[in-house]
C-alpha positions as CSV (number, residue, x, y, z in Angstrom):
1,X,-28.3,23.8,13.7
2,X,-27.0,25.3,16.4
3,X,-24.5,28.5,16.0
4,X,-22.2,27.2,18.7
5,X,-21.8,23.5,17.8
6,X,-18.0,22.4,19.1
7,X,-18.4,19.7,16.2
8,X,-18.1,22.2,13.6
9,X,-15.4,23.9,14.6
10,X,-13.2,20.8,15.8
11,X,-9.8,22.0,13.7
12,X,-10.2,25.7,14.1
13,X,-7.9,27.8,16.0
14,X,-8.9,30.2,19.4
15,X,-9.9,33.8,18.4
16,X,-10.6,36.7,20.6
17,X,-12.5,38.7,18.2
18,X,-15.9,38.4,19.1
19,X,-17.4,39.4,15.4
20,X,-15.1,36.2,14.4
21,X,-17.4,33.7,12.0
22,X,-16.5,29.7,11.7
23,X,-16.2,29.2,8.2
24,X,-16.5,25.5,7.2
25,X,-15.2,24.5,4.1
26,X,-17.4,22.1,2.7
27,X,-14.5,20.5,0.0
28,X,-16.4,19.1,-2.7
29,X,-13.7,15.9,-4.3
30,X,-12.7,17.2,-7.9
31,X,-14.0,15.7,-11.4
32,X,-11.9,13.4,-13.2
33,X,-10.8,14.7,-16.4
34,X,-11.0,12.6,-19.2
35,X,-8.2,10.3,-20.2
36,X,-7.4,12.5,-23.9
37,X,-7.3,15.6,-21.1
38,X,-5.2,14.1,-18.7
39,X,-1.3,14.5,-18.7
40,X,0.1,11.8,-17.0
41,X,3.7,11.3,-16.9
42,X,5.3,7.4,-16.0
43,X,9.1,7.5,-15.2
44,X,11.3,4.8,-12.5
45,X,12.1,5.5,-9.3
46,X,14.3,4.2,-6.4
47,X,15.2,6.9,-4.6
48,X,14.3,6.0,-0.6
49,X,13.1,2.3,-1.6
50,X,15.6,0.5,-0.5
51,X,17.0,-0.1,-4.0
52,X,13.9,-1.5,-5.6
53,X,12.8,-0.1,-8.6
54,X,9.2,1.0,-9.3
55,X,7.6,2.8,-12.1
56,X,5.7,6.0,-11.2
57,X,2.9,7.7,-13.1
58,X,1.9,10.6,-11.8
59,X,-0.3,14.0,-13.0
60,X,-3.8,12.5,-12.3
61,X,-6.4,14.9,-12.1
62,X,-9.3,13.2,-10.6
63,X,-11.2,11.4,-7.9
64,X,-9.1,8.8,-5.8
65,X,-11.9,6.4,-7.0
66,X,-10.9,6.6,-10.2
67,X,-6.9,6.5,-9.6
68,X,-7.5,3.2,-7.8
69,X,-9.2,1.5,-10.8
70,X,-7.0,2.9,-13.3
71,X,-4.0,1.6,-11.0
72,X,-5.8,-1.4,-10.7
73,X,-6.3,-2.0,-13.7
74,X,-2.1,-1.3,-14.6
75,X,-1.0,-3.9,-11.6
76,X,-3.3,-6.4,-13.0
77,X,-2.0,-6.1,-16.9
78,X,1.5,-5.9,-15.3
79,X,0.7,-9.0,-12.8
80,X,2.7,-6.7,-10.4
81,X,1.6,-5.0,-7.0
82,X,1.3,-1.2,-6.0
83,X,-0.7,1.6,-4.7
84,X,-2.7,4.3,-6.0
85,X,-2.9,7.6,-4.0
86,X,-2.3,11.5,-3.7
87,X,-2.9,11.5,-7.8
88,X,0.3,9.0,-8.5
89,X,0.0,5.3,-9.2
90,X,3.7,3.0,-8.3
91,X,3.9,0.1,-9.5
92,X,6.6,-2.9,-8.5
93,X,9.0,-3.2,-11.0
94,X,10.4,-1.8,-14.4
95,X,7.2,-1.4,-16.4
96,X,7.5,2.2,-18.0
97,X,7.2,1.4,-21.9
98,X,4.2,-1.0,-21.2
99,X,3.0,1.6,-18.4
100,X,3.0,3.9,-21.4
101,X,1.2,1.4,-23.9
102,X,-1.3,0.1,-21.9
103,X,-2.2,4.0,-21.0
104,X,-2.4,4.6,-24.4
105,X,-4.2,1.7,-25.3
106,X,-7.0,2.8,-22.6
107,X,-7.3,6.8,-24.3
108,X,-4.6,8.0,-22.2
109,X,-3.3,10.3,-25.2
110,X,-1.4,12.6,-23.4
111,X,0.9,10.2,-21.7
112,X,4.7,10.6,-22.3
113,X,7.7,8.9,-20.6
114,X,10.2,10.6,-18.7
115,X,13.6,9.7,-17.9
């Protein structure tokens, strides 16, 4: 390819130095851990939702492939809504100790309630 493709260096920053070198990262997406290795923590939450009250498990190590399915999978046993993203899963409602069993129940070991 060519050494002075503009693509490549779309996000990088000016430089004078004329011995500079565009490094690209190439970010590979993490493995998921398994689910005895993972330590995922489920506690409630309302601060900045307007008073509503959501359960939040967070501490998954993994692809966001895999967090979606294993929030979708907790918003369907819950019959409840939510989202899955940056490695935490919220979903609608008070649903902490069945958060925790349903984890559990799925090889989720390390899971432990907080609050």
């Amino acid at each position: 390819m060519n050494k002075n493709d503009w693509k490549e260096r779309l996000n990088v920053v000016y430089s004078t130095n004329p011995e500079f070198s565009y490094d690209i990262d190439n970010d590979q997406e993490q493995t998921t851990l398994e689910p005895t290795k993972q330590a995922l923590r489920v506690s409630i939450d309302k601060k900045n939702r307007g008073g509503k009250i959501v359960t939040l498990i967070s501490g998954f190590v993994g692809t966001e492939d895999d967090l979606k399915d294993l929030g979708k999978l907790l918003k369907t046993k819950c019959g409840v809504g939510g989202t899955a993203k940056n490695g935490e899963i919220i979903i609608q409602g008070d649903f902490k100790i069945k958060a925790v069993e349903l984890l559990k129940k799925e090889g989720y070991t390390k899971t432990k309630p907080i609050g």
